[in-house]
LUMKE-934269 format. One line per 2 residues: number of its first residue (from 1); their letters; for each residue y, z, x of N, C-alpha, C. Coordinates in steps of 0.02 Angstrom, whole numbers. Example, Ala and Ser with C-alpha at 12.3 -4.5 7.8 and 13.67 -1.06 7.14 Angstrom:
2
1 = as = -284:390:660:-225:390:615:-165:390:660; -112:354:642:-53:357:684:2:394:645
//
This chain:
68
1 = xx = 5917:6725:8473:5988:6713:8468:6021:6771:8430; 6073:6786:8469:6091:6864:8403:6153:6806:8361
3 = xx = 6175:6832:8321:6215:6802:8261:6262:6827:8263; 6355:6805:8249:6401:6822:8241:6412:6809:8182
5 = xx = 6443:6850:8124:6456:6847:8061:6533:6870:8054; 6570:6832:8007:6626:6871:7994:6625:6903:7925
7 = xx = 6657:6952:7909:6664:6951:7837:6710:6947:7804; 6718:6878:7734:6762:6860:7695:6739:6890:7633
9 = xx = 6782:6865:7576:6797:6884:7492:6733:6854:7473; 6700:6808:7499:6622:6799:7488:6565:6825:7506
11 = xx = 6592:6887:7551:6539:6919:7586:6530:6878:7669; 6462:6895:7706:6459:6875:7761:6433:6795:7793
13 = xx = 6482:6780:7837:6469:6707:7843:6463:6689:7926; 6418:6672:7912:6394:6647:8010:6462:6611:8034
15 = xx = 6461:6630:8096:6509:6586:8119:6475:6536:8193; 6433:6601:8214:6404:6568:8280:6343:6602:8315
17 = xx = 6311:6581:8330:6233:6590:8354:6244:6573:8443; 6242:6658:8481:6253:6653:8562:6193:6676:8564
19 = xx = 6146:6659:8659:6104:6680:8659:6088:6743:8703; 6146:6789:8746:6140:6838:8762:6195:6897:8734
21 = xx = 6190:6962:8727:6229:6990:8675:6280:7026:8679; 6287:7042:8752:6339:7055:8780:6404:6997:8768
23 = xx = 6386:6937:8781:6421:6873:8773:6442:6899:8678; 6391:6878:8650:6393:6897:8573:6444:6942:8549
25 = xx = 6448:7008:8578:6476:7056:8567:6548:7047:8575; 6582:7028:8641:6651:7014:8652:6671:6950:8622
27 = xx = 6616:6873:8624:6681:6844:8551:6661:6866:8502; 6627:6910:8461:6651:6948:8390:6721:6988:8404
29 = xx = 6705:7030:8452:6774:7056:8472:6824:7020:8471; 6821:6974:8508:6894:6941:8531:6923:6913:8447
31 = xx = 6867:6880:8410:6895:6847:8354:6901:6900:8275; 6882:6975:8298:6902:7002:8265:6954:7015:8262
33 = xx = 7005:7042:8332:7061:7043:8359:7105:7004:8317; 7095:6937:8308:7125:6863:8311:7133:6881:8232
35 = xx = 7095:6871:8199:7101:6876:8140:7102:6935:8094; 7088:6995:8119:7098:7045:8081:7059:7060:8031
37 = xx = 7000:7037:8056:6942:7033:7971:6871:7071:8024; 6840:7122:7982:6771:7118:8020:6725:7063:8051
39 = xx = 6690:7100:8090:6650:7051:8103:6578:7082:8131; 6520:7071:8124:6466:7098:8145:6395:7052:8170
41 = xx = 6385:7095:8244:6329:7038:8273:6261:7082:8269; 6219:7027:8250:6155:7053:8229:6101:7037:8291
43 = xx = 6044:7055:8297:5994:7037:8358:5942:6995:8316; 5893:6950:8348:5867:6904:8327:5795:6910:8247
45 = xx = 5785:7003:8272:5744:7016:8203:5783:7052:8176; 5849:7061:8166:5895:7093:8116:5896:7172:8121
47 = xx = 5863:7213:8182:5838:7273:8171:5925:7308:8199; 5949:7292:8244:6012:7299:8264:6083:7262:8239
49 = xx = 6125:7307:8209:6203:7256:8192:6236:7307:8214; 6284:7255:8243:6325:7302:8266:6387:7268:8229
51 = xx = 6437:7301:8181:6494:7304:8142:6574:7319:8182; 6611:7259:8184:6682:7276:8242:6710:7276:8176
53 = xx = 6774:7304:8183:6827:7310:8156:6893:7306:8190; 6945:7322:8162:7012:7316:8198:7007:7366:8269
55 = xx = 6979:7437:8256:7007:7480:8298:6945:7503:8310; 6858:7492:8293:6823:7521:8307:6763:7446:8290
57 = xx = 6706:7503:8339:6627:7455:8355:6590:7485:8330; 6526:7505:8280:6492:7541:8285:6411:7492:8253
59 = xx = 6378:7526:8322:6309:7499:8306:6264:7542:8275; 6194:7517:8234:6159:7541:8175:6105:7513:8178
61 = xx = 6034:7535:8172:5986:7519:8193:5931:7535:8124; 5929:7478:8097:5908:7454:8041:5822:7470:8010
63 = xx = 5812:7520:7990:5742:7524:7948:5715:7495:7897; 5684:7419:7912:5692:7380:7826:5644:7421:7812
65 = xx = 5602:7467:7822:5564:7485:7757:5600:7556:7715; 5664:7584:7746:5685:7611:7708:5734:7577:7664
67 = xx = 5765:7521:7693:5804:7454:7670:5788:7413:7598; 5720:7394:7624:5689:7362:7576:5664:7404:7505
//
C-alpha cells in the first residue's frame, strides 16, 4: 500500500493508504491543490517519497543506512 501523508504544525499525518501509486500520487495532488499544505506519498518499504507541494513534485529515493 503506498501512504498519503499531509503535513501539519504536528508534523506528518496519514491521511490514506491507496493500493496502486499512480492512483496515490494524483489524490495527494489533487488534495494538495485543495488545501495548500504539502503532502507526500511514500511506497510500501519507505525506500521512495515522493513530496508535492503547491507548484512542484519531487521524488527521492531513500538510503536508510545513510538515514539511519
Amino acid at each position: 500500500m503506498f501512504e498519503i501523508e499531509e503535513l501539519t504544525q504536528n508534523g506528518w499525518r496519514q491521511e490514506l493508504l491507496v493500493d496502486d501509486s499512480r492512483n496515490a500520487f494524483w489524490i495527494a495532488r489533487k488534495k494538495c491543490d485543495q488545501k495548500c499544505h504539502p503532502y507526500r506519498v511514500s511506497d510500501p518499504n519507505k525506500k521512495t517519497i515522493c513530496i508535492l507541494t503547491a507548484g512542484d513534485a519531487r521524488t527521492i529515493e531513500i538510503d536508510k543506512e545513510l538515514v539511519s
